[in-house]
C-alpha positions in Angstrom: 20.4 31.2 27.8 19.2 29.4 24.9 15.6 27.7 24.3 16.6 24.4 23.0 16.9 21.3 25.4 20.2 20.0 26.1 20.9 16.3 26.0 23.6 14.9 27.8 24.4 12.8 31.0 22.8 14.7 33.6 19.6 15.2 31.6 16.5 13.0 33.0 14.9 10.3 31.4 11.5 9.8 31.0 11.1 6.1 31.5 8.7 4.1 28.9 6.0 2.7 31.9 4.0 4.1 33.1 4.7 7.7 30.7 4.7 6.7 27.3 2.8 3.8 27.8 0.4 5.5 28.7 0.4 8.5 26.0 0.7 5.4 23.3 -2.4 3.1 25.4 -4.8 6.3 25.8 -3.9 7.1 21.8 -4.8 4.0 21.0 -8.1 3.7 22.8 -8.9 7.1 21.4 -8.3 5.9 17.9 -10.6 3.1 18.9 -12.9 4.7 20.3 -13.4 7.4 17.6 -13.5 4.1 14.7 -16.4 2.7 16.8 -18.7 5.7 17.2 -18.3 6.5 13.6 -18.9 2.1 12.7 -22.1 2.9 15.1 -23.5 6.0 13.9 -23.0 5.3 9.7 -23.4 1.9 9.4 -22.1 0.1 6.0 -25.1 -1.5 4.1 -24.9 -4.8 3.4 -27.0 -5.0 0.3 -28.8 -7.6 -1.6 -28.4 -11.3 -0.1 -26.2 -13.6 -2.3 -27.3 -16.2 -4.7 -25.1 -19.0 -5.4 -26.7 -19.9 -8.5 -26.3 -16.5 -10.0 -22.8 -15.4 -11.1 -22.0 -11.4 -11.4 -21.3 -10.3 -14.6 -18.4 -9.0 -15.0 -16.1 -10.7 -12.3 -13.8 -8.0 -10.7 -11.8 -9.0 -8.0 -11.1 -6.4 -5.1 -9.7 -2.7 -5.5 -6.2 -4.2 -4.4 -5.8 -7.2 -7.1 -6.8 -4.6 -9.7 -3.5 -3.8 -10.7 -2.7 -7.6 -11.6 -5.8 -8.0 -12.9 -5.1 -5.4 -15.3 -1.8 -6.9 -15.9 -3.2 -10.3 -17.0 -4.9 -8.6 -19.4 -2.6 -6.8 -21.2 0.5 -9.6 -21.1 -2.4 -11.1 -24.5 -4.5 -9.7 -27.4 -5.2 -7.1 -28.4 -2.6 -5.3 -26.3 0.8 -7.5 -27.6 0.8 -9.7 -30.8 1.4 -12.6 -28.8 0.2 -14.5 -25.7 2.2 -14.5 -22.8 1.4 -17.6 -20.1 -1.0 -16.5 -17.0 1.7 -17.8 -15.1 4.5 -15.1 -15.9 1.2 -12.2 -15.0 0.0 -13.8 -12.2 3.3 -15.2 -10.7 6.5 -14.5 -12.1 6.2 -10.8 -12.6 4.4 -10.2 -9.2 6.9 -12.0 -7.1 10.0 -10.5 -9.3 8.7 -6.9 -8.4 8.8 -8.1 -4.6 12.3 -9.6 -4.8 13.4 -5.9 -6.1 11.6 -4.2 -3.2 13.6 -6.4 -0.8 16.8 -5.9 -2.1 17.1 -2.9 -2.9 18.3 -1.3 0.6 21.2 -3.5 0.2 22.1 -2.4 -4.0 21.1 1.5 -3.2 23.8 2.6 -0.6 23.4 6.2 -1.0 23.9 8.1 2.3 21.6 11.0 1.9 18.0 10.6 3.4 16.3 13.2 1.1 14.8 13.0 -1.8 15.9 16.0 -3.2 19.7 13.8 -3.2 18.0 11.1 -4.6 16.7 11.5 -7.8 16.7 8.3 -9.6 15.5 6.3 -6.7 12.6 9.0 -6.5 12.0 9.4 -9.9 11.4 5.6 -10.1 9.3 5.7 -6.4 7.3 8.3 -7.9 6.9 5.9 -11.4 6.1 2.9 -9.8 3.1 4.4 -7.7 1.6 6.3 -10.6 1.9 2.9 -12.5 0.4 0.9 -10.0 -2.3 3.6 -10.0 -3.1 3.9 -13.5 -3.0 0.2 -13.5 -5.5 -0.4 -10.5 -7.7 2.2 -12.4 -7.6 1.1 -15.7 -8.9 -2.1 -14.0 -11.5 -0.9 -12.4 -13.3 1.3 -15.1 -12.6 -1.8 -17.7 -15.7 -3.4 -19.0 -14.0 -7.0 -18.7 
């Protein structure tokens, strides 16, 4: 007699409500419940009130607009010989990278599931997150 659970048309189901609603709703106010003792117990300081007349120097936007921020920066001086318009950094390239992302389930019709089958799609995965890495910390240990 074997171990492993047989699936077929005599085998019960268990039905979503009340059983796995029920695992998912007690996970969830778990979760919550954990996030809320540890907001209560170690506070985040607020820090210095803000003054409207007195502008930071430098201006960094947040941790997840480095990366573009960074790009804008190098589509110029010193880093090409020529000025490219904020609009192609800011915009074009942004939104072009999205439009990629979306289509490519439909151009990559490769049946296998790992990624050991997959090399170029995960050699350029694992590219593109180390870019977008090195690009969101570049940004944020720039003096400008």
């Amino acid at each position: 007699m074997s171990n492993k659970k047989e699936f077929g048309p005599n085998t019960p189901i268990r039905p979503f409500f009340p059983g796995e609603a029920l695992v998912q709703g007690s996970l969830v106010f778990l979760i919550v419940a954990f996030t809320f003792v540890v907001a209560t117990a170690h506070p985040w300081p607020i820090g210095e009130k803000a003054n409207p007349l007195v502008t930071p120097n430098p201006i960094k936007p947040q941790w997840y607009f480095l990366a573009i921020y960074q790009l804008l920066k190098v589509l110029g001086p010193p880093y090409l010989p020529f000025s490219v318009p904020e609009w192609i950094g800011a915009v074009a390239i942004p939104t072009a990278f999205l439009i990629v992302l979306i289509l490519l389930p439909f151009y990559d019709q490769n049946p296998y599931k790992a990624m050991r089958r997959r090399p170029i799609a995960t050699t350029l995965g694992i590219l593109v997150i180390i870019g977008f890495i090195a690009m969101t910390w570049w940004g944020a240990v720039s003096k400008t």
